[in-house]
TITOR-55973 format. One record per residue: residue number from 0; chain; x, z, y of N, C-alpha, C, O in turn. Coordinates in nm, 4 decimals, padded with zeros to 6 digits. Layout:
ATOM|seq|mol|nX|nZ|nY|caX|caZ|caY|cX|cZ|cY|oX|oZ|oY
ATOM|NUM|A|X|Z|Y|X|Z|Y|X|Z|Y|X|Z|Y
...
//
This chain:
ATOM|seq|mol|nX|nZ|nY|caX|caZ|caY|cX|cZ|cY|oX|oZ|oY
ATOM|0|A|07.9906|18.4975|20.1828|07.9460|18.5958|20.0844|07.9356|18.5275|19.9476|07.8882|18.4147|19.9340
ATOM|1|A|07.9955|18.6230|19.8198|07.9804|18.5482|19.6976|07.8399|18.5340|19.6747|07.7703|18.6111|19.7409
ATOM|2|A|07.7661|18.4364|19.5798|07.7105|18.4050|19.5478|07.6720|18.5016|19.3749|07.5679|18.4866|19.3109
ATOM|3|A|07.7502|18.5639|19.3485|07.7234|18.6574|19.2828|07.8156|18.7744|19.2350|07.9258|18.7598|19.1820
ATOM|4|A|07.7457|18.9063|19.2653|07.9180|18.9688|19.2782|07.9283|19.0558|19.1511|07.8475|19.0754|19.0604
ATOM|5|A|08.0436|19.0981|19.1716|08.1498|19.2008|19.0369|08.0220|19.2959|19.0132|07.9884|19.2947|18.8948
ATOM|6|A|07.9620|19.3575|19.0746|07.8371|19.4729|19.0262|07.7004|19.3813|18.9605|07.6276|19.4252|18.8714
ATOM|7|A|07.6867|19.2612|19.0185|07.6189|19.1907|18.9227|07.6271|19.1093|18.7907|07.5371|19.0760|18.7135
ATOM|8|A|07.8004|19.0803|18.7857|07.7853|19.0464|18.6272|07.8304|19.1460|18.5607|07.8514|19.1239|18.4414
ATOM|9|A|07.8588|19.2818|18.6124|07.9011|19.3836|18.5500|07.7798|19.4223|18.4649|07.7746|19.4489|18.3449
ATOM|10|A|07.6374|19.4172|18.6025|07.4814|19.4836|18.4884|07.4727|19.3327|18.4046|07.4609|19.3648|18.2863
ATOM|11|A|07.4730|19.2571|18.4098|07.4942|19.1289|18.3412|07.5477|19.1391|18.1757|07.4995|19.1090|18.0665
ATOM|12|A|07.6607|19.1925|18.2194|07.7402|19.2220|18.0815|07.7190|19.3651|17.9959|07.7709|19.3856|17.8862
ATOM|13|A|07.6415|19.4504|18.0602|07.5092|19.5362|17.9728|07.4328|19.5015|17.9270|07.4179|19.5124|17.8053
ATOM|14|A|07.3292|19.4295|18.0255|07.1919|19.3255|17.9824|07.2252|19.2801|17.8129|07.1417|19.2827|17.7225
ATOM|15|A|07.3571|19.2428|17.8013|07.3934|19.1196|17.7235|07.4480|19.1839|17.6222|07.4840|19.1248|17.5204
ATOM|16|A|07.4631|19.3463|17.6439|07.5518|19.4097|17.5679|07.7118|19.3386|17.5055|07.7800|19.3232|17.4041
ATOM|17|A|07.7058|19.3141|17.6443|07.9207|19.2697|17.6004|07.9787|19.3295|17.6799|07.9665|19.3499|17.8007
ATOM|18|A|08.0979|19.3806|17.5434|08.2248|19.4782|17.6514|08.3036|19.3737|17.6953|08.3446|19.2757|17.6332
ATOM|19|A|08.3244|19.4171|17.8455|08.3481|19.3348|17.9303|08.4907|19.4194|18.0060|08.4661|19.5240|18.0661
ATOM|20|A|08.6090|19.3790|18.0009|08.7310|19.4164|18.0534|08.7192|19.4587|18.2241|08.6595|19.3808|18.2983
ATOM|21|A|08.7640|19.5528|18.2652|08.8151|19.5257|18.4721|08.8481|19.3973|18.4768|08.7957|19.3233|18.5601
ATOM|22|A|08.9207|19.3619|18.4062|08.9958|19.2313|18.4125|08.9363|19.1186|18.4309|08.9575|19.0344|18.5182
ATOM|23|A|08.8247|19.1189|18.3058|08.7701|19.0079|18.2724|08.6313|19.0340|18.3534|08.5614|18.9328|18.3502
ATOM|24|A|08.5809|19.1257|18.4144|08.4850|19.1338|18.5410|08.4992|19.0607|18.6725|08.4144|18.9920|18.7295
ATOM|25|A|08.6268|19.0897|18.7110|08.7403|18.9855|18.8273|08.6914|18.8042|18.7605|08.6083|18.7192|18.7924
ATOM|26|A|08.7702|18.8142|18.6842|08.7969|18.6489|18.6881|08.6216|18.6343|18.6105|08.6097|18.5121|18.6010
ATOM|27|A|08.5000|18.6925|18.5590|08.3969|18.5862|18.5503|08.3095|18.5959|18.6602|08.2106|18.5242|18.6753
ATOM|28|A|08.3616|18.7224|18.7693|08.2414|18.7098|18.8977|08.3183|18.5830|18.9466|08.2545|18.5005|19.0120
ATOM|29|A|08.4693|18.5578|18.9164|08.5200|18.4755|19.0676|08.4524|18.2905|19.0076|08.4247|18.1971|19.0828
ATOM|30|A|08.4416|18.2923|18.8193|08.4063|18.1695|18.7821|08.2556|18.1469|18.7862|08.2276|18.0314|18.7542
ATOM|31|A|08.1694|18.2090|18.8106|08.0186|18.2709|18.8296|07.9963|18.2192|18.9122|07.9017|18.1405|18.9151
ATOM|32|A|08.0924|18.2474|19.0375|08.0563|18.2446|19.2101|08.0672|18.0821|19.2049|07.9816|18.0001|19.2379
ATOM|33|A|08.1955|18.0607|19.1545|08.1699|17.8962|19.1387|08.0711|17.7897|19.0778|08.0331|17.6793|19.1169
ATOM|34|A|08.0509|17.8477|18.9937|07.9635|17.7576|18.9223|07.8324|17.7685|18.9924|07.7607|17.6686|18.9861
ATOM|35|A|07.7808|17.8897|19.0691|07.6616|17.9003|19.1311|07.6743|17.8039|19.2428|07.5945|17.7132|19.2664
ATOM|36|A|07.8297|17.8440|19.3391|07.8169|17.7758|19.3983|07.8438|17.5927|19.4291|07.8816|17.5418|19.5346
ATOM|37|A|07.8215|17.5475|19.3445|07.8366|17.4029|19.2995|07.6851|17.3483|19.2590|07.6386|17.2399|19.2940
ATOM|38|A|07.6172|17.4507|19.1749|07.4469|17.4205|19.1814|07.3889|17.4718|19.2435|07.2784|17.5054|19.2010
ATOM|39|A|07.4312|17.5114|19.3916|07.3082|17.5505|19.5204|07.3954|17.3876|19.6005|07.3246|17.3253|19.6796
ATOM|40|A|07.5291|17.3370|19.5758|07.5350|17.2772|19.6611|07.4548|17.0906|19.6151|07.4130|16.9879|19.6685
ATOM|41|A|07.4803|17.1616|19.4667|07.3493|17.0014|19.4162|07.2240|17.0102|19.4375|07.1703|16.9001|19.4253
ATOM|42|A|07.1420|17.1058|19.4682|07.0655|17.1488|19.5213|06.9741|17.1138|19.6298|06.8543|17.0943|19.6501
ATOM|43|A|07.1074|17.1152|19.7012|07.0972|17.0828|19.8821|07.1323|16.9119|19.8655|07.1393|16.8663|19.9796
ATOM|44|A|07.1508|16.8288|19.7865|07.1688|16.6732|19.8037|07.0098|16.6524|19.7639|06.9183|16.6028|19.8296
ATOM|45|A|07.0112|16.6934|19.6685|06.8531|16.6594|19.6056|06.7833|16.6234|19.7191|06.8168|16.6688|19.8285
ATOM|46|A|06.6681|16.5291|19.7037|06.5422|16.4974|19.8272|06.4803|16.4882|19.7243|06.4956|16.4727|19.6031
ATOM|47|A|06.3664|16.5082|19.8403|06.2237|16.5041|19.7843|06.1582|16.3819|19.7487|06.0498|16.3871|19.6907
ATOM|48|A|06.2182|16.2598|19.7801|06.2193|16.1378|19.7047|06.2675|16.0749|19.5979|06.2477|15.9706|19.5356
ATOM|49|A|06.3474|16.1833|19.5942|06.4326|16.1198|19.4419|06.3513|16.1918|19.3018|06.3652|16.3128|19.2844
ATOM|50|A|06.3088|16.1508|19.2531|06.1881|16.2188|19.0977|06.3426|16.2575|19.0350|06.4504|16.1981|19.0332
ATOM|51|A|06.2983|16.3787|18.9889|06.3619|16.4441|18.8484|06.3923|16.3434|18.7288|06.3032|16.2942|18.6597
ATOM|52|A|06.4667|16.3297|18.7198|06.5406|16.2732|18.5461|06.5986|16.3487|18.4365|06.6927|16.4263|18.4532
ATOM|53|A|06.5480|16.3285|18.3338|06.5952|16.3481|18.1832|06.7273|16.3263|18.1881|06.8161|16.4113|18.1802
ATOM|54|A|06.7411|16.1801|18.2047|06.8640|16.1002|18.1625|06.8732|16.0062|18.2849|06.7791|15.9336|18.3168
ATOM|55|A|06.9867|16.0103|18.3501|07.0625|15.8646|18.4576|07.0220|15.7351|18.4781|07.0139|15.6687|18.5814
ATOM|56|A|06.9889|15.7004|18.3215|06.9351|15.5942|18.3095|06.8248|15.5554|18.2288|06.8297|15.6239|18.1267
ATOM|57|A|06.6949|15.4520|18.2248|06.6182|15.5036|18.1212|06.6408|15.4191|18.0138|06.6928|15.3078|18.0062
ATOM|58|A|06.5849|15.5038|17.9212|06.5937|15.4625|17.7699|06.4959|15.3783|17.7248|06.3813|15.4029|17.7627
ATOM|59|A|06.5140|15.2859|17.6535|06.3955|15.2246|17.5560|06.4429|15.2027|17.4295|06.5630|15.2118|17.4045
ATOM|60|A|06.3578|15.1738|17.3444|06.3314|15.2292|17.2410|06.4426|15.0929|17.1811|06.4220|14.9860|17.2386
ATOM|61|A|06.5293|15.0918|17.0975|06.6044|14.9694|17.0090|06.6161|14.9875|16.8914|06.7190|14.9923|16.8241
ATOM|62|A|06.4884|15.0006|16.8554|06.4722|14.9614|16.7113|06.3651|14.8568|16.6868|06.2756|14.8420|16.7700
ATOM|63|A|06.3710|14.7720|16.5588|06.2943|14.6630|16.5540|06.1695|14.6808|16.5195|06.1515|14.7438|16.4152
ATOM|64|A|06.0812|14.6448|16.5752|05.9052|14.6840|16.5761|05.8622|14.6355|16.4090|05.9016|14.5434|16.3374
ATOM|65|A|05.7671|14.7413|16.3901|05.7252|14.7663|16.2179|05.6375|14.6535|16.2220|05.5485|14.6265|16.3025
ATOM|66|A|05.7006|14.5593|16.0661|05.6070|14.4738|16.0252|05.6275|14.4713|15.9104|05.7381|14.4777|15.8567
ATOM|67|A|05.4921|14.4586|15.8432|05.4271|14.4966|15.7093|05.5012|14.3430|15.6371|05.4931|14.2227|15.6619
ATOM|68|A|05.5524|14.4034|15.5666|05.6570|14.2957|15.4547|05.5729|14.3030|15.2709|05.5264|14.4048|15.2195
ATOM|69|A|05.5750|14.2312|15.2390|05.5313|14.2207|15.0964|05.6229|14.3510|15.0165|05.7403|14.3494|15.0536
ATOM|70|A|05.5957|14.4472|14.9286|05.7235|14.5213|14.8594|05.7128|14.4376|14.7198|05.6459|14.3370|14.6965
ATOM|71|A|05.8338|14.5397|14.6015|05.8354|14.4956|14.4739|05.7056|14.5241|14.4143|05.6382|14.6253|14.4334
ATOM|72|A|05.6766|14.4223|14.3385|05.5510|14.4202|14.2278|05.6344|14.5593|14.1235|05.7520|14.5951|14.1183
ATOM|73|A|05.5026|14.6117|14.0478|05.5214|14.6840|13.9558|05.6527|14.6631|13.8574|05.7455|14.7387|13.8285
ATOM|74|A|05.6164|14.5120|13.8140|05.7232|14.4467|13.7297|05.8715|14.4485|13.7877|05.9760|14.4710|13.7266
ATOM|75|A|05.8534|14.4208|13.9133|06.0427|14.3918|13.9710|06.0241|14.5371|13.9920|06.1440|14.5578|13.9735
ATOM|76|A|05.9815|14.6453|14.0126|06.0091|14.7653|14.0474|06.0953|14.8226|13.9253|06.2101|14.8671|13.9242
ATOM|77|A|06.0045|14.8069|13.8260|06.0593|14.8521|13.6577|06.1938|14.7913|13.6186|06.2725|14.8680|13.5632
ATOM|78|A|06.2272|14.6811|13.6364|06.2903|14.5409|13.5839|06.4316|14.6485|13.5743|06.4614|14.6956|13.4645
ATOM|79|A|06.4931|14.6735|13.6670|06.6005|14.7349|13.6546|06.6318|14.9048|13.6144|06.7259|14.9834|13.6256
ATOM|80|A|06.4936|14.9060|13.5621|06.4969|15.0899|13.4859|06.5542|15.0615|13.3525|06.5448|14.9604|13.2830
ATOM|81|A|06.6352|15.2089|13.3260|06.6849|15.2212|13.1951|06.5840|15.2107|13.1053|06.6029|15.1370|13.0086
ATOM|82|A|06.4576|15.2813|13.1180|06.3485|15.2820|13.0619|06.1898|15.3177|13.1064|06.1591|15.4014|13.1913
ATOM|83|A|06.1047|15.2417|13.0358|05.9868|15.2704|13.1457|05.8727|15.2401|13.0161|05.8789|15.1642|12.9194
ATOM|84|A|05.7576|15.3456|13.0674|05.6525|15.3153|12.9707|05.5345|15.3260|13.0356|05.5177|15.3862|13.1416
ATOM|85|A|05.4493|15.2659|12.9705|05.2912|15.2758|13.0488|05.2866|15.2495|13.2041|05.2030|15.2947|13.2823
ATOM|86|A|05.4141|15.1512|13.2389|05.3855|15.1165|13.4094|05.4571|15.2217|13.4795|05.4247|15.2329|13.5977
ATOM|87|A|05.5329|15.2899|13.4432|05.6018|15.3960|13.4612|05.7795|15.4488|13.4638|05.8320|15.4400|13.3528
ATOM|88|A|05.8500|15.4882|13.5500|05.9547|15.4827|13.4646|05.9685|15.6166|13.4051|05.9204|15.7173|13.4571
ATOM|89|A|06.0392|15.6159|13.2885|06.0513|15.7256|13.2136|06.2275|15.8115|13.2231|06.3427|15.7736|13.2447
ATOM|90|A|06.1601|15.9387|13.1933|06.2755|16.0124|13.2674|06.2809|16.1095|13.1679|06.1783|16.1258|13.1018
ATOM|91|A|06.4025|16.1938|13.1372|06.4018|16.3167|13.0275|06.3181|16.4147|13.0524|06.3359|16.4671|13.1624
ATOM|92|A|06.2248|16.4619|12.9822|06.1756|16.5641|13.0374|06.2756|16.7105|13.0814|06.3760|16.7428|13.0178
ATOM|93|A|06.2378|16.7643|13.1673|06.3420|16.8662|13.2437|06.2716|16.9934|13.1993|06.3455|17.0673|13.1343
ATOM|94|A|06.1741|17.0285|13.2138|06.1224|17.1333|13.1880|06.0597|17.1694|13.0438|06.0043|17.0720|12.9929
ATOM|95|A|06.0543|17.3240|12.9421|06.0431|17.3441|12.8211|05.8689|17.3504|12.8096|05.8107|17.3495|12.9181
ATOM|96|A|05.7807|17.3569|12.6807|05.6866|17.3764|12.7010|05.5978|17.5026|12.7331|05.4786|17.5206|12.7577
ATOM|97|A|05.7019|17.5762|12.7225|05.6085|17.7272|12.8068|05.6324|17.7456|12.9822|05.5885|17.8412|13.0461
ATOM|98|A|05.7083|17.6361|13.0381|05.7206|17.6537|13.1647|05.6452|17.5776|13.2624|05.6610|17.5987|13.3826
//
């Protein structure tokens, strides 16, 4: 017996509101039936000893662990600005004075 038949992906393809061909009812119950039946048969390997996985293999983390480094002083920060005032770098103003 299929695992899911032509009258069920037919209400399927209402549910979903897609027009769905005679045609194309045939060939997605017959790719349906397959695919169901391939995850009832992974299903049935599964034990109850084997824990659920994310991923095949596990992951750890490869990135290099955070350490607090000295940054640029004020001065080397500025050093390479076009221009800078009051400890600051200076920039065109963008906006008019009524905005």
């Amino acid at each position: 017996m299929p695992a899911i038949t032509r009258d069920e992906v037919a209400h399927l393809a209402r549910l979903a509101r897609l027009a769905v061909t005679e045609t194309e009812l045939d060939a997605f119950a017959g790719q349906l039936d397959a695919i169901l039946t391939h995850v009832a048969a992974v299903s049935e390997v599964a034990a109850d000893d084997v824990p659920p996985t994310s991923h095949p293999v596990d992951l750890t983390n490869v990135v290099r662990p955070d350490v607090v480094v000295p940054g640029l002083s004020q001065a080397q920060a500025l050093s390479g600005a076009p221009a800078a005032e009051d400890g600051r770098f200076r920039v065109p103003q963008i906006l008019g004075d009524g905005q």
